[in-house]
PDB file of N, CA, C, O and CB in Angstrom:
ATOM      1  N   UNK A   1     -16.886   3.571  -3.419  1.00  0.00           N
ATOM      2  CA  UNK A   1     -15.993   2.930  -4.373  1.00  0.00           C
ATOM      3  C   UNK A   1     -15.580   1.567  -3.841  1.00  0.00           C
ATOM      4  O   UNK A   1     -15.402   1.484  -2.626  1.00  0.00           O
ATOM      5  CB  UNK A   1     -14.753   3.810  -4.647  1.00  0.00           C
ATOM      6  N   UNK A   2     -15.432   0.657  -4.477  1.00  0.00           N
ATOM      7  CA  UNK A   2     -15.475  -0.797  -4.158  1.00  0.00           C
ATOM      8  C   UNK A   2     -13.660  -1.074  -4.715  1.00  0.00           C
ATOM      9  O   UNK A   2     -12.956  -0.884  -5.707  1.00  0.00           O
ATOM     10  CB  UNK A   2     -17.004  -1.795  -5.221  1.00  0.00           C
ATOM     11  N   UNK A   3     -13.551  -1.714  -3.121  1.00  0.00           N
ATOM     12  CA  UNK A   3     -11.765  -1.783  -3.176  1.00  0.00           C
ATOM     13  C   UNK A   3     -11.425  -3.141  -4.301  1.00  0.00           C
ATOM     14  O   UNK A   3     -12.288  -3.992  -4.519  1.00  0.00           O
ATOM     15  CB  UNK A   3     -10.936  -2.246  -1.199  1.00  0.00           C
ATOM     16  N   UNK A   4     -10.286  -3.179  -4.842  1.00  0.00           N
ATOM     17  CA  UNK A   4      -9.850  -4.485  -5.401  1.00  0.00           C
ATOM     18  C   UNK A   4      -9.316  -4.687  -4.210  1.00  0.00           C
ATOM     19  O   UNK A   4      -9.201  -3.913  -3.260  1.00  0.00           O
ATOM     20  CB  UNK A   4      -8.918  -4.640  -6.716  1.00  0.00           C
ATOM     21  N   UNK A   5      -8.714  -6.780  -4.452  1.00  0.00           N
ATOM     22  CA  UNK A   5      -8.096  -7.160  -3.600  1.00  0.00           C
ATOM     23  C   UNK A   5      -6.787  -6.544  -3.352  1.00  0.00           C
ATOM     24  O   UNK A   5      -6.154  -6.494  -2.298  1.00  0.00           O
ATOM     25  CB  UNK A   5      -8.093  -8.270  -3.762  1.00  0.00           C
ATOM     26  N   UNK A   6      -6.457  -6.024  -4.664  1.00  0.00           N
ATOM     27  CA  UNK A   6      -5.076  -5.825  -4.596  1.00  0.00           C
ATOM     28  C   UNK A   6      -4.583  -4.527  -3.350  1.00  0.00           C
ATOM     29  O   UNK A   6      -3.762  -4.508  -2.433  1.00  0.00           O
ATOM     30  CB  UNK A   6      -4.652  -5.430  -6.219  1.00  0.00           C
ATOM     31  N   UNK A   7      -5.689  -3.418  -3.975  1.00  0.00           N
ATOM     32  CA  UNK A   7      -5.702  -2.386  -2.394  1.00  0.00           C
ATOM     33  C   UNK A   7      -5.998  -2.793  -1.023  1.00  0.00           C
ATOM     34  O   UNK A   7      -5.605  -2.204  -0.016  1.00  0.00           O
ATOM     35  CB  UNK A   7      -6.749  -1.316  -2.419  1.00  0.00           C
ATOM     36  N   UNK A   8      -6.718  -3.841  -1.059  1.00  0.00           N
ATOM     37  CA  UNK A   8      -6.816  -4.198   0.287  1.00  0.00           C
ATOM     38  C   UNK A   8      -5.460  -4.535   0.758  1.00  0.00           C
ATOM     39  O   UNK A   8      -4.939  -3.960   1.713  1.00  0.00           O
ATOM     40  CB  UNK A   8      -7.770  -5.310   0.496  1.00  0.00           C
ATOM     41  N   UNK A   9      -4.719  -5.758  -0.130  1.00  0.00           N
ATOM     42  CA  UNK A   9      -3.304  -5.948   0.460  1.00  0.00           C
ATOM     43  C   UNK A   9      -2.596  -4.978   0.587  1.00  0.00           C
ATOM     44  O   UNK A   9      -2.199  -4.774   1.735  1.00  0.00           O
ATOM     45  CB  UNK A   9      -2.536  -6.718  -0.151  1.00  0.00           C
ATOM     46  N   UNK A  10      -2.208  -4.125  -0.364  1.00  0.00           N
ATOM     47  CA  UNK A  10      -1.478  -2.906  -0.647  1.00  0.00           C
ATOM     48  C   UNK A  10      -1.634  -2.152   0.631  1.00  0.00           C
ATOM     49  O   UNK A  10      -0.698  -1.393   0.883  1.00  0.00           O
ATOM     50  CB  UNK A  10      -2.012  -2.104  -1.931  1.00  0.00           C
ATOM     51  N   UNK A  11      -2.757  -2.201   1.621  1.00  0.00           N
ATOM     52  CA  UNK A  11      -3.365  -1.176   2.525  1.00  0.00           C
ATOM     53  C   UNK A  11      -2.407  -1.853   3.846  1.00  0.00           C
ATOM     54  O   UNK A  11      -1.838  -1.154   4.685  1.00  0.00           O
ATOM     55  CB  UNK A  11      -5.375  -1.200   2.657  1.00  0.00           C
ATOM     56  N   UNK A  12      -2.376  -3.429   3.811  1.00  0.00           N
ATOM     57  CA  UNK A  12      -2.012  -4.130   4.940  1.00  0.00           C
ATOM     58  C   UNK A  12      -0.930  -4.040   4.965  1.00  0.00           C
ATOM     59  O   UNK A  12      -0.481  -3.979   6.109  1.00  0.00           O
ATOM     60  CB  UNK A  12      -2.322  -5.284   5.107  1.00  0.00           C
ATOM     61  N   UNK A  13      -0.094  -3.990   4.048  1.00  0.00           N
ATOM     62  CA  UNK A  13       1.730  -3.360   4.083  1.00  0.00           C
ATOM     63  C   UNK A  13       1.576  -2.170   4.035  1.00  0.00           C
ATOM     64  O   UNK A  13       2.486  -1.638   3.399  1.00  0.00           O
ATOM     65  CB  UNK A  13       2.892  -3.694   2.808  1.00  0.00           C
ATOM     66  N   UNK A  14       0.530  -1.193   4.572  1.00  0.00           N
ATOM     67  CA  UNK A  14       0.986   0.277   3.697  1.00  0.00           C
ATOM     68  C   UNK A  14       2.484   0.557   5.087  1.00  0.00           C
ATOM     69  O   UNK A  14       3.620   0.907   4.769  1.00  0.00           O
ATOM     70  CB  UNK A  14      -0.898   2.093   3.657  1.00  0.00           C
ATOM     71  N   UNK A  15       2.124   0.343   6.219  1.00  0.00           N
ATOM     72  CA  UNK A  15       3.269   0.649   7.101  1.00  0.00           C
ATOM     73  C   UNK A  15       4.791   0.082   6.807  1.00  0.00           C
ATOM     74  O   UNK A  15       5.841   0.281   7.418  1.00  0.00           O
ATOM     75  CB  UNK A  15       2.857   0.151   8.411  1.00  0.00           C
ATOM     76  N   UNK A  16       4.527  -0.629   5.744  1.00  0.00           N
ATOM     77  CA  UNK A  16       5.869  -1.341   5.492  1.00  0.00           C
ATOM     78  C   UNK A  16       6.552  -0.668   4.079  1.00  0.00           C
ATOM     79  O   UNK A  16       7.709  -0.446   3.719  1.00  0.00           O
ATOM     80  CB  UNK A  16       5.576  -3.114   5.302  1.00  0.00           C
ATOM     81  N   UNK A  17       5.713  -0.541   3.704  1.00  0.00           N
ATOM     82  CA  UNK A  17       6.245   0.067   2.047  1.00  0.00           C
ATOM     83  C   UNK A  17       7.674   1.169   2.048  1.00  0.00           C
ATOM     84  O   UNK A  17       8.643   1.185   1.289  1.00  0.00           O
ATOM     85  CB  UNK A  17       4.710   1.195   1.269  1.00  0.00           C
ATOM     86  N   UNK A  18       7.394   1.889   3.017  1.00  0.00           N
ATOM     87  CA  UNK A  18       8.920   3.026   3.063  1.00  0.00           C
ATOM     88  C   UNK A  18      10.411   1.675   3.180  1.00  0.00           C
ATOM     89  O   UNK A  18      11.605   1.671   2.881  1.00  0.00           O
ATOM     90  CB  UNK A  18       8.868   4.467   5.215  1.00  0.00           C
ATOM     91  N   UNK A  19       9.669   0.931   3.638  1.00  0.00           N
ATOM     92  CA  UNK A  19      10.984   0.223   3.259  1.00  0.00           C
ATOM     93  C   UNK A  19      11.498  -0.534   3.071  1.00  0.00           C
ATOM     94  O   UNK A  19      12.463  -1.108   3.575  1.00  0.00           O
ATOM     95  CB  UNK A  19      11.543   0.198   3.515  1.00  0.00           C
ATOM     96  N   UNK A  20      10.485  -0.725   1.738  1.00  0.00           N
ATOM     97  CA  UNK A  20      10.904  -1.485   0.307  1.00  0.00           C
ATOM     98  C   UNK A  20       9.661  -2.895   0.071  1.00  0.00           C
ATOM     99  O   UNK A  20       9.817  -3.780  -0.771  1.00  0.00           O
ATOM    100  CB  UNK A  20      12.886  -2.248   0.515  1.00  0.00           C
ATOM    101  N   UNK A  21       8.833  -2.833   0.737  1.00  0.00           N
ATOM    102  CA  UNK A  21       7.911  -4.473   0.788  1.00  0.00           C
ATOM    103  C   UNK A  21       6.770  -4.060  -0.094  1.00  0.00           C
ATOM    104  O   UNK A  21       6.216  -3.015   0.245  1.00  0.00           O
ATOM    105  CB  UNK A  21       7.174  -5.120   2.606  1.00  0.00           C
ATOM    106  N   UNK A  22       6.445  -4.492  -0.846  1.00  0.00           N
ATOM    107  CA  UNK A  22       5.540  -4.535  -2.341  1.00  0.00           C
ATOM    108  C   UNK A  22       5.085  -5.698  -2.227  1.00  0.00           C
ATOM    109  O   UNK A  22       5.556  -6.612  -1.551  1.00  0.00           O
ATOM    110  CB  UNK A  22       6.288  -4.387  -3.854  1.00  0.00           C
ATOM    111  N   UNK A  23       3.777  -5.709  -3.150  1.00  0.00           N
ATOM    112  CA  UNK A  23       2.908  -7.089  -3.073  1.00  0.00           C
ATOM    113  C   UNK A  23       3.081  -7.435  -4.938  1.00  0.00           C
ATOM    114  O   UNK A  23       3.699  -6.797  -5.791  1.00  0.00           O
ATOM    115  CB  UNK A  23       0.805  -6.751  -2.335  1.00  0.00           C
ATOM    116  N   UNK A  24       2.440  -8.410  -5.028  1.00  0.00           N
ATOM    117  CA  UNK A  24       2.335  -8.309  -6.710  1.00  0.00           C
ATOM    118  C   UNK A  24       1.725 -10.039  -6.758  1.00  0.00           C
ATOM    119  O   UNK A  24       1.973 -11.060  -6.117  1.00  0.00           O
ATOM    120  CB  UNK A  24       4.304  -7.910  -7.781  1.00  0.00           C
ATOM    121  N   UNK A  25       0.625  -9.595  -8.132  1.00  0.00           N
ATOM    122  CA  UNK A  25      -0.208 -10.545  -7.993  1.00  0.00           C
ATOM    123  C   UNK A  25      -0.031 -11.233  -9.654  1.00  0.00           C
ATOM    124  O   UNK A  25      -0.660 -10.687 -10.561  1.00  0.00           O
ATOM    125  CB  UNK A  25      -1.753  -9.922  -7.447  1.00  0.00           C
ATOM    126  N   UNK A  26       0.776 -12.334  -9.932  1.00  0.00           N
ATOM    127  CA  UNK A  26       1.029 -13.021 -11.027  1.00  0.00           C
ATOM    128  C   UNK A  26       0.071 -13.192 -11.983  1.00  0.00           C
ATOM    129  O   UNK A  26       0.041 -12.777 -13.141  1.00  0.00           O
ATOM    130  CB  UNK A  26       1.418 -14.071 -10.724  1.00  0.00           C
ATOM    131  N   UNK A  27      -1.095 -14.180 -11.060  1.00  0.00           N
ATOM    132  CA  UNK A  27      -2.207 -14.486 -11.955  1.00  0.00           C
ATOM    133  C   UNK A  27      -3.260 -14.638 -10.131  1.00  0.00           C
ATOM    134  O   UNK A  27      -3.079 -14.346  -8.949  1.00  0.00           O
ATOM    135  CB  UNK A  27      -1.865 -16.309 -13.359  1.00  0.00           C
ATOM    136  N   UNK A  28      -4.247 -15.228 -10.938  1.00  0.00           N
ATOM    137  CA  UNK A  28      -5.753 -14.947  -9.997  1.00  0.00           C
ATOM    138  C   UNK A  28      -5.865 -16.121  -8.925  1.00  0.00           C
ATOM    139  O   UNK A  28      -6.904 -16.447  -8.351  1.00  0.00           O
ATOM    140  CB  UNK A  28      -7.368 -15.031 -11.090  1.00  0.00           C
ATOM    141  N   UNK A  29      -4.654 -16.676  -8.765  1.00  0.00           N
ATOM    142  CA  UNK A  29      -4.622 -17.448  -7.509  1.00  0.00           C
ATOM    143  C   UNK A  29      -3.354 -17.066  -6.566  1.00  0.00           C
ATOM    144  O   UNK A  29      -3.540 -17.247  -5.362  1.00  0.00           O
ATOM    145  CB  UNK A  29      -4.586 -19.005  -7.882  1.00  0.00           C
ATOM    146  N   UNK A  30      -2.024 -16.533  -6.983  1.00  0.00           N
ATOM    147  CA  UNK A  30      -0.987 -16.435  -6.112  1.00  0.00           C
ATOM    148  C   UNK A  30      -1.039 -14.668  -5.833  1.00  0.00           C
ATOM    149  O   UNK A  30      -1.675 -13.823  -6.464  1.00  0.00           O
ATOM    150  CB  UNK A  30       0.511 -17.140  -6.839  1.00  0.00           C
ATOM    151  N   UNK A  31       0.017 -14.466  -4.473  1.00  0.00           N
ATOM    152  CA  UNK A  31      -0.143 -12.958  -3.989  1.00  0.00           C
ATOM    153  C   UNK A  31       1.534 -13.167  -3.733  1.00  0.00           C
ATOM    154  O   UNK A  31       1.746 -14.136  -3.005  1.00  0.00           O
ATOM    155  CB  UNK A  31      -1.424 -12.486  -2.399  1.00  0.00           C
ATOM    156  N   UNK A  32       2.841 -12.414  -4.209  1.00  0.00           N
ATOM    157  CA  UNK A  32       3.988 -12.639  -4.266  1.00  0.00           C
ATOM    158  C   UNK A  32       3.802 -11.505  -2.944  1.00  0.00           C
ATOM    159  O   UNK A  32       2.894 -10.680  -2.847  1.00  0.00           O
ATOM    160  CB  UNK A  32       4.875 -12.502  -5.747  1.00  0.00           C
ATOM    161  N   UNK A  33       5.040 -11.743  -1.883  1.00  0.00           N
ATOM    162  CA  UNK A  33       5.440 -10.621  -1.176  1.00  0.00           C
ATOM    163  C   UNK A  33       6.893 -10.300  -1.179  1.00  0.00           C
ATOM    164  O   UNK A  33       7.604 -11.119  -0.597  1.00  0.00           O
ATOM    165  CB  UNK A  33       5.015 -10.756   0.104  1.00  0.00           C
ATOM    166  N   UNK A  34       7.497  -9.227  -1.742  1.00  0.00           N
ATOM    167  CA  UNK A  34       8.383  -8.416  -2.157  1.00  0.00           C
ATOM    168  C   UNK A  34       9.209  -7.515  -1.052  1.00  0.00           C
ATOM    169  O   UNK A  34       8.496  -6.934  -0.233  1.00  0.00           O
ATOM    170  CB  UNK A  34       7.699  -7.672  -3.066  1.00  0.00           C
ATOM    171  N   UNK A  35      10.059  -7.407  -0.983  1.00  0.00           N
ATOM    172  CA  UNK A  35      11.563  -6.775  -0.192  1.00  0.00           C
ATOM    173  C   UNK A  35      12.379  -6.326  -1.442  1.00  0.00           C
ATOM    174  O   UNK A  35      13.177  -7.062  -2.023  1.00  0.00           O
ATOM    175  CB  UNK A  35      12.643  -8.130   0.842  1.00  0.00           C
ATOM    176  N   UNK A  36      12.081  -4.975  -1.812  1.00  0.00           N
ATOM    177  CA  UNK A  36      12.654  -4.394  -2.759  1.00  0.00           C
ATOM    178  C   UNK A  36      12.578  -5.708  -3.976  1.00  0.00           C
ATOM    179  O   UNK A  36      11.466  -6.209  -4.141  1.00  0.00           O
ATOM    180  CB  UNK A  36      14.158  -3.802  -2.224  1.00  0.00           C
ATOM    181  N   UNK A  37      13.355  -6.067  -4.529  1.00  0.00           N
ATOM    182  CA  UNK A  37      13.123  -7.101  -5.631  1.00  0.00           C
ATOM    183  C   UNK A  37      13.442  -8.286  -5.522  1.00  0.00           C
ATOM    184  O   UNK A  37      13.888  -9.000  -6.419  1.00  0.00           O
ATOM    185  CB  UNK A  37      13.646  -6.858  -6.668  1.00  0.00           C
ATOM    186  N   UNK A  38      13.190  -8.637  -4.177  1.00  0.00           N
ATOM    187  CA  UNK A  38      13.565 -10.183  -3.963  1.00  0.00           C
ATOM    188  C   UNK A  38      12.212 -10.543  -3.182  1.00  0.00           C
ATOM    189  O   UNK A  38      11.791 -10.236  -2.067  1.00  0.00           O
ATOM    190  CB  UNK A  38      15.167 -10.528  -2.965  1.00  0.00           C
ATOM    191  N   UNK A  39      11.741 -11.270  -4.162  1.00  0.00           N
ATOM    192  CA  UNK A  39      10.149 -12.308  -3.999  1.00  0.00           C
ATOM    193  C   UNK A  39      10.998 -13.459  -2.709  1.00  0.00           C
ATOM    194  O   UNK A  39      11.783 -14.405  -2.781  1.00  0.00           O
ATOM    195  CB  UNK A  39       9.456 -13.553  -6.187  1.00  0.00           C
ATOM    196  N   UNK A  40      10.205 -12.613  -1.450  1.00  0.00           N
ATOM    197  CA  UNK A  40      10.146 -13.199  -0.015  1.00  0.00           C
ATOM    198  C   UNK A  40       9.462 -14.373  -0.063  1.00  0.00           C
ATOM    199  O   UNK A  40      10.042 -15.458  -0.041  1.00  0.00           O
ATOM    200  CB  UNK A  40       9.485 -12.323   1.019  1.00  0.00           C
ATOM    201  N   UNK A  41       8.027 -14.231  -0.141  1.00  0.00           N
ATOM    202  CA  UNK A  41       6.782 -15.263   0.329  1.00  0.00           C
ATOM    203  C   UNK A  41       5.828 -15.658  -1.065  1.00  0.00           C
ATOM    204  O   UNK A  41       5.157 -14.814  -1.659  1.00  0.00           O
ATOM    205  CB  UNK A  41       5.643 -14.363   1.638  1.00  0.00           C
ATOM    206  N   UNK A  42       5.866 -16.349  -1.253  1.00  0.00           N
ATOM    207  CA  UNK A  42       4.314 -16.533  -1.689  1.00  0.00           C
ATOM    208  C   UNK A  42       2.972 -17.082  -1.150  1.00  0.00           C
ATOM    209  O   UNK A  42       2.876 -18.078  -0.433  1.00  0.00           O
ATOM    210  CB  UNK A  42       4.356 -17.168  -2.581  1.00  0.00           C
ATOM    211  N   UNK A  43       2.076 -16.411  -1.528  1.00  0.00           N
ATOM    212  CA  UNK A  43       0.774 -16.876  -0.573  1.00  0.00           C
ATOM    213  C   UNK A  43      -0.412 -17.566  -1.787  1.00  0.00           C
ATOM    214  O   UNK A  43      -0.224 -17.061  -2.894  1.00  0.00           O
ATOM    215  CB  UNK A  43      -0.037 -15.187   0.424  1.00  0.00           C
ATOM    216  N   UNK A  44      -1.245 -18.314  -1.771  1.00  0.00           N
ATOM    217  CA  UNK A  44      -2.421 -18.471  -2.320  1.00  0.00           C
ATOM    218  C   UNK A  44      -3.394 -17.393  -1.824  1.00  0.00           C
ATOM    219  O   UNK A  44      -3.639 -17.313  -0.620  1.00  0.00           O
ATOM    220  CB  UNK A  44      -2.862 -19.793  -2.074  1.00  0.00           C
ATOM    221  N   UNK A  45      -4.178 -16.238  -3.064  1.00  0.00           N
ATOM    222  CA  UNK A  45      -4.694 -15.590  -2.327  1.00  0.00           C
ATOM    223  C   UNK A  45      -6.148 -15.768  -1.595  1.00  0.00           C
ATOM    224  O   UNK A  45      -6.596 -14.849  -0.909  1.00  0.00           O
ATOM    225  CB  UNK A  45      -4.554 -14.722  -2.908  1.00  0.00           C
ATOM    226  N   UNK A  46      -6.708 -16.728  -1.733  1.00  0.00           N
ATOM    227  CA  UNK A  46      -7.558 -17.025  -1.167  1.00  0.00           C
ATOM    228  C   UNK A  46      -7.628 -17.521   0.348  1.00  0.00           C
ATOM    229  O   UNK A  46      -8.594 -17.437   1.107  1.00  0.00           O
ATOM    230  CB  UNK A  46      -7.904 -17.651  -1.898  1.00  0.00           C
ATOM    231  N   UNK A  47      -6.244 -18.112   0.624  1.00  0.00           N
ATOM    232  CA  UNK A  47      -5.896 -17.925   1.971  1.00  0.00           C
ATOM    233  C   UNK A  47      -5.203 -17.297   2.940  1.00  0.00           C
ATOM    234  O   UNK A  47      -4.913 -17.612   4.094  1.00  0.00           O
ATOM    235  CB  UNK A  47      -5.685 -18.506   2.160  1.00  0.00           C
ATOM    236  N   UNK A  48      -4.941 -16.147   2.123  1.00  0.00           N
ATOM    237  CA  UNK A  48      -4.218 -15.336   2.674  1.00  0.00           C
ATOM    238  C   UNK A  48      -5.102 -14.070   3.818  1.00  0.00           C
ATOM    239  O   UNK A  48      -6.170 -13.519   3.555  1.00  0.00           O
ATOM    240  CB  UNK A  48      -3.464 -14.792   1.417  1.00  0.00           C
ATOM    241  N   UNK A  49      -4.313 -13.887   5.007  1.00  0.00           N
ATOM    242  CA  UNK A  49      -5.019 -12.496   5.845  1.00  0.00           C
ATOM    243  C   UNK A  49      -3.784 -11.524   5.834  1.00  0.00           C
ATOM    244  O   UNK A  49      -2.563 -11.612   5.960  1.00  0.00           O
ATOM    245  CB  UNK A  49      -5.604 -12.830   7.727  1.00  0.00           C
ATOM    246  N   UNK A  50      -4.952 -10.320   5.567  1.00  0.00           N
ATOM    247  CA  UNK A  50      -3.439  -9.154   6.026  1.00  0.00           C
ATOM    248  C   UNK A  50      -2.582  -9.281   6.971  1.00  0.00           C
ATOM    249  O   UNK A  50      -1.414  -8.983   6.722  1.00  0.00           O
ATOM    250  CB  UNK A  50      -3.719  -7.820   6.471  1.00  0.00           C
ATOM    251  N   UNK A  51      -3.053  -9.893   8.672  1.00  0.00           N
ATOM    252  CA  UNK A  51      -2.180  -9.999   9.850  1.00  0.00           C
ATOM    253  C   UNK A  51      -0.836 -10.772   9.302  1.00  0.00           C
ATOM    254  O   UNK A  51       0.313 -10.410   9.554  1.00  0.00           O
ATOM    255  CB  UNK A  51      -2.977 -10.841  11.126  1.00  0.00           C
ATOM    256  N   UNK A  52      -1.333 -12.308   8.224  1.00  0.00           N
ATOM    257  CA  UNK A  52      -0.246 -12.896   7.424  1.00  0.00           C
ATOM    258  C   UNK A  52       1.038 -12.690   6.967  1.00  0.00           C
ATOM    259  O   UNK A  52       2.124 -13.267   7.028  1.00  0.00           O
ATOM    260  CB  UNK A  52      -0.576 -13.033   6.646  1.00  0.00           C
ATOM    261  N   UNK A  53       0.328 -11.153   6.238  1.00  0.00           N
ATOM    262  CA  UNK A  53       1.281 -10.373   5.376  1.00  0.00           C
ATOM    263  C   UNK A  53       1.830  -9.358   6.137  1.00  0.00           C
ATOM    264  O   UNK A  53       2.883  -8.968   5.632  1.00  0.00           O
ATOM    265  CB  UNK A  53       0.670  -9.781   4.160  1.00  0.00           C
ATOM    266  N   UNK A  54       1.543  -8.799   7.113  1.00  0.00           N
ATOM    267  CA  UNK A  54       1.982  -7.956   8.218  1.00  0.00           C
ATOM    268  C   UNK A  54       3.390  -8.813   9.103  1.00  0.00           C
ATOM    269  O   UNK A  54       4.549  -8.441   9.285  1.00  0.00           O
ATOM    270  CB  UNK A  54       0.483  -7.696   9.277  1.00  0.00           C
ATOM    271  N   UNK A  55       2.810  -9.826   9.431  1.00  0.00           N
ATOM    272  CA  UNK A  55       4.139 -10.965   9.702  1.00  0.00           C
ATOM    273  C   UNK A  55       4.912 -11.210   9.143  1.00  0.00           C
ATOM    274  O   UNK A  55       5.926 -11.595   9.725  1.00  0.00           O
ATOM    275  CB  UNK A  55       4.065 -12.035   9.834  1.00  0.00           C
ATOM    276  N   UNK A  56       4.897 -11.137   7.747  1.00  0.00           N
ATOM    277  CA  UNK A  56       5.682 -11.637   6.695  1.00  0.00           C
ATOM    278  C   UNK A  56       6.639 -10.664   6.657  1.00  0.00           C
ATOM    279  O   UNK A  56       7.813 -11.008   6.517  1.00  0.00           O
ATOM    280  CB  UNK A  56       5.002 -11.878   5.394  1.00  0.00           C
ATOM    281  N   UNK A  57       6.292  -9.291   6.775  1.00  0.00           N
ATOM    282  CA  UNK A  57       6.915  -8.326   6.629  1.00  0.00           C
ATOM    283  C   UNK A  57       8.040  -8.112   8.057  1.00  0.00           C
ATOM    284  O   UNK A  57       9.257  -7.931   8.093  1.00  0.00           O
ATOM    285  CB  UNK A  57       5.839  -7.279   6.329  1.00  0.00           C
ATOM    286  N   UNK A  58       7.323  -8.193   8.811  1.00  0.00           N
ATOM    287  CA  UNK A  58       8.491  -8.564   9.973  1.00  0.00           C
ATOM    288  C   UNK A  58       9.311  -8.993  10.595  1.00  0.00           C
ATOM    289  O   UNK A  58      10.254  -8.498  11.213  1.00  0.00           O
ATOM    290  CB  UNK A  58       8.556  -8.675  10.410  1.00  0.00           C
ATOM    291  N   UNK A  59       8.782 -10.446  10.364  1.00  0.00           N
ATOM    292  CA  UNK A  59       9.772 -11.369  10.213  1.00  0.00           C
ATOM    293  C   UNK A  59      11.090 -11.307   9.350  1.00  0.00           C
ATOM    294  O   UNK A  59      12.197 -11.574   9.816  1.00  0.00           O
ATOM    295  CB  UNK A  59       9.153 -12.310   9.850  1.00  0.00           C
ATOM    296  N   UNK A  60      10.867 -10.938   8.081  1.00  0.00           N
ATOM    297  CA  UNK A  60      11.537 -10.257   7.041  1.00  0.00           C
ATOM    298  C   UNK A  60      12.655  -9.403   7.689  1.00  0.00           C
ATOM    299  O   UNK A  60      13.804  -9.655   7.327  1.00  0.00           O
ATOM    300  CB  UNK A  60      10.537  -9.402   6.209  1.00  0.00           C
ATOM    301  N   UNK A  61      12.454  -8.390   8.633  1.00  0.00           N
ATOM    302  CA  UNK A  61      12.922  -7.210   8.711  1.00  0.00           C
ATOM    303  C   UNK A  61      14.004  -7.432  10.254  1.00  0.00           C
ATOM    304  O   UNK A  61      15.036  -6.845  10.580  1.00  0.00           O
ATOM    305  CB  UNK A  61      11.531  -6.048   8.725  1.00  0.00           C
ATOM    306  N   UNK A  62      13.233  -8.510  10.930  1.00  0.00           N
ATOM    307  CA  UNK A  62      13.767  -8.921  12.110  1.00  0.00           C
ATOM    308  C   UNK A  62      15.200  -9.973  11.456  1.00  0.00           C
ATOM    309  O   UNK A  62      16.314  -9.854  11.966  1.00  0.00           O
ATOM    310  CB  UNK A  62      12.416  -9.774  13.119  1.00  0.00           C
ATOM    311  N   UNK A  63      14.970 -10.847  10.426  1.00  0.00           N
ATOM    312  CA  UNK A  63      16.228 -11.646   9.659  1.00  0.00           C
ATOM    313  C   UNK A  63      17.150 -11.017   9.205  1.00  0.00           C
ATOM    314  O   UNK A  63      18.253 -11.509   9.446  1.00  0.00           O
ATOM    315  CB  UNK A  63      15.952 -12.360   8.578  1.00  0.00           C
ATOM    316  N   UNK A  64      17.133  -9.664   8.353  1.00  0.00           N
ATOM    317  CA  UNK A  64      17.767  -9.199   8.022  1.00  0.00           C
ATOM    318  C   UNK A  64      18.558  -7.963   9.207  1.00  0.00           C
ATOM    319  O   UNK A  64      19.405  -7.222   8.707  1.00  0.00           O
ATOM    320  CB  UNK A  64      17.141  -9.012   6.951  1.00  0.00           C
ATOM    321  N   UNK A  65      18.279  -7.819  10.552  1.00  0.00           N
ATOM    322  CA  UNK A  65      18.580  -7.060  11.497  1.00  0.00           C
ATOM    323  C   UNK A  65      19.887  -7.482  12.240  1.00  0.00           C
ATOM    324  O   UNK A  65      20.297  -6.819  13.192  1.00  0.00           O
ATOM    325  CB  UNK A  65      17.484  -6.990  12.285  1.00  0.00           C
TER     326      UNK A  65
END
């Protein structure tokens, strides 16, 4: 079975998701990154890497600590 992009990202936060970080993809160039309902980051997805979004998420979590 052939992944969308969207599971691939979805896969790179999966360690983050319990608490609260969601991805969401507007249209076919931006990748929003989500903290319960407050749009954190935006990325272009063509330049985006999971390690990116893995940071994003931490950084995130380390600000709010």
């Amino acid at each position: 079975m052939k992944q969308t992009t969207k599971t691939i990202w979805d896969e790179a936060i999966e360690d983050y998701k319990d608490y609260g970080f969601n991805i969401d993809m507007p249209d076919n160039e931006l990748l929003g990154l989500y903290f319960k309902d407050k749009l954190i980051a935006t990325f272009h997805r063509d330049k985006i890497m999971p390690n990116i979004l893995i940071d994003g998420c931490e950084n995130y979590l380390k600000s709010i600590m």
